[in-house]
N, C-alpha and C positions, 0 to 999 in steps of 0.2 A: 282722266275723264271717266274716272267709274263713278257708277250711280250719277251718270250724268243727271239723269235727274232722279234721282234716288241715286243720282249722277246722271239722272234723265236714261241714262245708260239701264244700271239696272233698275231703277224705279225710275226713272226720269230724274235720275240720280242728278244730272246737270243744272235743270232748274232747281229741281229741294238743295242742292250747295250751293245755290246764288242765294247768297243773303241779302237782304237790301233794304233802307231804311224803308219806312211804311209797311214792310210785308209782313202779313202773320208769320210766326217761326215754324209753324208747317211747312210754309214753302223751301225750307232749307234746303233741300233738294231741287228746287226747282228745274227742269228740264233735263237731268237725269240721274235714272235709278239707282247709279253706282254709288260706291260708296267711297270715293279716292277722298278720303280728306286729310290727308298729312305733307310735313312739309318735308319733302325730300330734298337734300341738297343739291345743289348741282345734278338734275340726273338727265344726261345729254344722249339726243340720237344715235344709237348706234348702229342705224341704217346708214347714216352719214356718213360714216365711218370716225365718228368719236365714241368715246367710251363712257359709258353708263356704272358710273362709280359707287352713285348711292341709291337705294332705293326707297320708296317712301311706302312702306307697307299701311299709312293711311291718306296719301294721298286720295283724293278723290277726284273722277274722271268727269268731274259738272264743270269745274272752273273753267279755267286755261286750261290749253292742250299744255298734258304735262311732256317736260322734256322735249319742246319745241323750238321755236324759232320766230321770228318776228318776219312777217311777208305782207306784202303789199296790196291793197283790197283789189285796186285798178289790173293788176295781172289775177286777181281769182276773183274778176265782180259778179260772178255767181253766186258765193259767198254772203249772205246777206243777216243780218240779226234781227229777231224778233226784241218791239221794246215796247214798254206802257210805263211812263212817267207818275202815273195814276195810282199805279200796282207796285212801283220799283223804286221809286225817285227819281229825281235828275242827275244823280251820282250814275257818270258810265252810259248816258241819254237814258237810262233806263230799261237797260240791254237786260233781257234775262235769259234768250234760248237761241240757236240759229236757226238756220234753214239754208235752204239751196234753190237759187231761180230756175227754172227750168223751161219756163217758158216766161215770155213778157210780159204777164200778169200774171204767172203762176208760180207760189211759191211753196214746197214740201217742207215739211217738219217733222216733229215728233208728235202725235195726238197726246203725251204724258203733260206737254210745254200748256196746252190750254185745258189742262184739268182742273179741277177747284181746289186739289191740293197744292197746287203748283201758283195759282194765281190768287186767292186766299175767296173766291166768290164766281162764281158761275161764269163763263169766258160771256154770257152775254150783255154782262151788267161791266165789261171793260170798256169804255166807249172812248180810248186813245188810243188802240194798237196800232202798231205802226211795222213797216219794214224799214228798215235803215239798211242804205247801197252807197258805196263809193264814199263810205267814211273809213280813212285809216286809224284815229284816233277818237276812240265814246266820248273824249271829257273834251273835246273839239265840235265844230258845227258844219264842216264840209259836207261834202256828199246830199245824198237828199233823204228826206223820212218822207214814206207813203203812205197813208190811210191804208187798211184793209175792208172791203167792200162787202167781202163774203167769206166765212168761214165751215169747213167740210171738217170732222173730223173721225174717223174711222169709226162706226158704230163696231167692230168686230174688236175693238181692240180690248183685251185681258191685260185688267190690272194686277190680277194674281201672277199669271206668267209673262206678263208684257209682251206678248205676240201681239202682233198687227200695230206694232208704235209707229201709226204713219195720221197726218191728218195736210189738207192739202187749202191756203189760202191765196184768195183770187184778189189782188191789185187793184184801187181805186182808180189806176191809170197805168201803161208801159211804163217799162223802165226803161226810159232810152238811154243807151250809152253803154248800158251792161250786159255781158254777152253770158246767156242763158246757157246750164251744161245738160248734155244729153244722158240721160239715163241708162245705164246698160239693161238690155232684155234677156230674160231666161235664156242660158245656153251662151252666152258672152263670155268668151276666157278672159276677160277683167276679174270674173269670180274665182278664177283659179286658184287654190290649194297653193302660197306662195308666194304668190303675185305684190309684189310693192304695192302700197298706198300710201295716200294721204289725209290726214285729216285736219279738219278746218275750226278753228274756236276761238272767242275772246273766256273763254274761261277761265280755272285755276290753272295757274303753269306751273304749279309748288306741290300740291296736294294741301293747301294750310290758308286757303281761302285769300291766293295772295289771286285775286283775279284781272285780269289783263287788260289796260285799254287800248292795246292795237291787237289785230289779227296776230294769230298764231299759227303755225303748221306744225304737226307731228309726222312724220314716217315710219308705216307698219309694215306688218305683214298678215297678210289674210292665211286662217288658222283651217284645217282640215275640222267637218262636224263635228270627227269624236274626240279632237279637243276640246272643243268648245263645249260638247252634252259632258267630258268627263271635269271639264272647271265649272258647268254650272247645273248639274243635275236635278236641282230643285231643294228652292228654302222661298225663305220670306223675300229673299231680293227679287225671283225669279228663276223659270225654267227654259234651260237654253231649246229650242224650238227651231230646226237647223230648216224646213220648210218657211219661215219668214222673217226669220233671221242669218247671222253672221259674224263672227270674230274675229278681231285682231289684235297683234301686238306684235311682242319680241319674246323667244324663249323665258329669256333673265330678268324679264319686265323691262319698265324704264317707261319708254313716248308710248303717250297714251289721251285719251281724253280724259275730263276731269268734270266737277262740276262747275255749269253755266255753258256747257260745251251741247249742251242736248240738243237735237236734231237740225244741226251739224252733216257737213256731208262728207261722205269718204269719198275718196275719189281714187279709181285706178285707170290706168291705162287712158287719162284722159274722158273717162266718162264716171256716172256718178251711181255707187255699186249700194253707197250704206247710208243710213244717218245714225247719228251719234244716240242710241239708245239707256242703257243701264250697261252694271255691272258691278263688282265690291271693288272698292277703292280704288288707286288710280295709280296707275304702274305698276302694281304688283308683279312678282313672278307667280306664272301660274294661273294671273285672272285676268286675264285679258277684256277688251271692252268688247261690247256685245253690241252689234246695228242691226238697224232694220233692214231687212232685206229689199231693194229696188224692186229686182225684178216679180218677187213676190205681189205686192202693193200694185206696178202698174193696171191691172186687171180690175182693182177693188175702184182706183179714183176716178173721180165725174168727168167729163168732158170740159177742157178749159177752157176758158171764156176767151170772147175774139179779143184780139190786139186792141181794134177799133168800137168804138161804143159809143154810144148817143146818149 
């Protein structure tokens, strides 16, 4: 999941490595900054306690969650995918970035996933965005696709260091059926230096743009700052910025996000700590992917709109 897009990760590395018919080849990266695009073989969780045999020093963290796992959307329907048939094709419904519900019309992303590099034209000239819930397979029709009604997305956010990659879309109706996750708040030992997580993607699961049509899961681990400022000090992908950001992975590399993974949610402790931002490639040892920080963002987003509406 690096460069989720730019891998969305480090450039929104996830959407720039959704490739998808109709889009200009700028969007490579779509949804994030990173930069994972290679096909590592086999390279399996070794949170899980399997072993991580190969690594894919270009995989990219847009796709699939690389070195994941297939999991079921109805056990994580917080999970949700941004898609525009308009912008993407109908290959994969036209999936090109995640998100995370959070409340019943409210859904967080990455602000990288609707930028006009990412979308090939201004997010207000997209006029079929949708959320897709409680679909386990994109190239299927289950589940439902929602209109988005309204779109916020972080005026603060730096495309040079991709701080502040949050933007936050309001539902043309509830989601009933899907149970919304709660955010962790500054001071939450979710964030803890260690702490297991989760992350969530139909992206690359390879690094080689083999991208996934069911959900994925990777398991991390969240990285101490001066990891993180000492893998990503500052280049053209981005500068690690440990006030509105966050890191994870595995020492040796391996599960990771990829491109198409972009804001995407991490998840610890049962609440919802990251989204799937940038980072260089995807699994790497040493570059772990880079999220937006929850608790950072909550302060910046508007007030959600009611359940209920006339």
């Amino acid at each position: 999941m690096r460069d989720r897009l730019l891998r969305p990760l480090i450039c929104p590395l996830l959407l720039l490595a959704c490739t998808a018919p109709a889009v200009p080849a700028q969007l490579r990266e779509a949804g994030n900054p990173r930069d994972h695009a290679s096909a590592a073989p086999a390279v399996t969780d070794t949170v899980a306690g399997e072993t991580a045999d190969a690594k894919n020093p270009a995989a990219v963290r847009d796709g699939d969650v690389v070195g994941g796992r297939d999991v079921r959307v109805a056990e994580h329907s917080w999970t949700v995918a941004l898609a525009s048939r308009e912008r993407f094709g109908d290959t994969r419904s036209g999936q090109f970035c995640g998100g995370a519900l959070v409340g019943p019309r409210t859904v967080l992303t990455a602000a990288h996933c609707l930028s006009t590099e990412v979308l090939g034209v201004d997010r207000r000239q997209v006029t079929d965005l949708r959320v897709i819930s409680g679909r386990d397979d994109l190239t299927a029709g289950a589940g439902r696709e929602t209109p988005v009604s309204d779109v916020w997305v972080n005026p603060g956010h730096d495309l040079r260091t991709n701080a502040g990659d949050v933007a936050m879309l309001t539902l043309a109706e509830p989601l009933s059926g899907a149970r919304p996750i709660e955010p962790a708040a500054a001071g939450d030992e979710a964030y803890r230096p260690g702490t297991e997580a989760t992350v969530y993607g139909w992206g690359d699961v390879r690094g080689d743009g083999s991208f996934a049509d069911t959900l994925h899961a990777a398991r991390v681990r969240l990285l101490p700052d001066g990891a993180c400022a000492e893998a990503y000090p500052g280049s053209v992908s981005g500068t690690y910025q440990a006030g509105s950001m966050l890191c994870a992975g595995l020492p040796a590399g391996g599960p990771d996000a990829c491109q198409g993974d972009s804001g995407g949610p991490l998840v610890a402790d049962g609440r919802l700590v990251g989204l799937v931002s940038w980072g260089t490639g995807c699994g790497e040892r040493g570059l772990p992917g880079v999220y937006t920080r929850i608790s950072a963002m909550l302060p910046l987003l508007p007030a959600p709109a009611p359940e209920n509406h006339s």
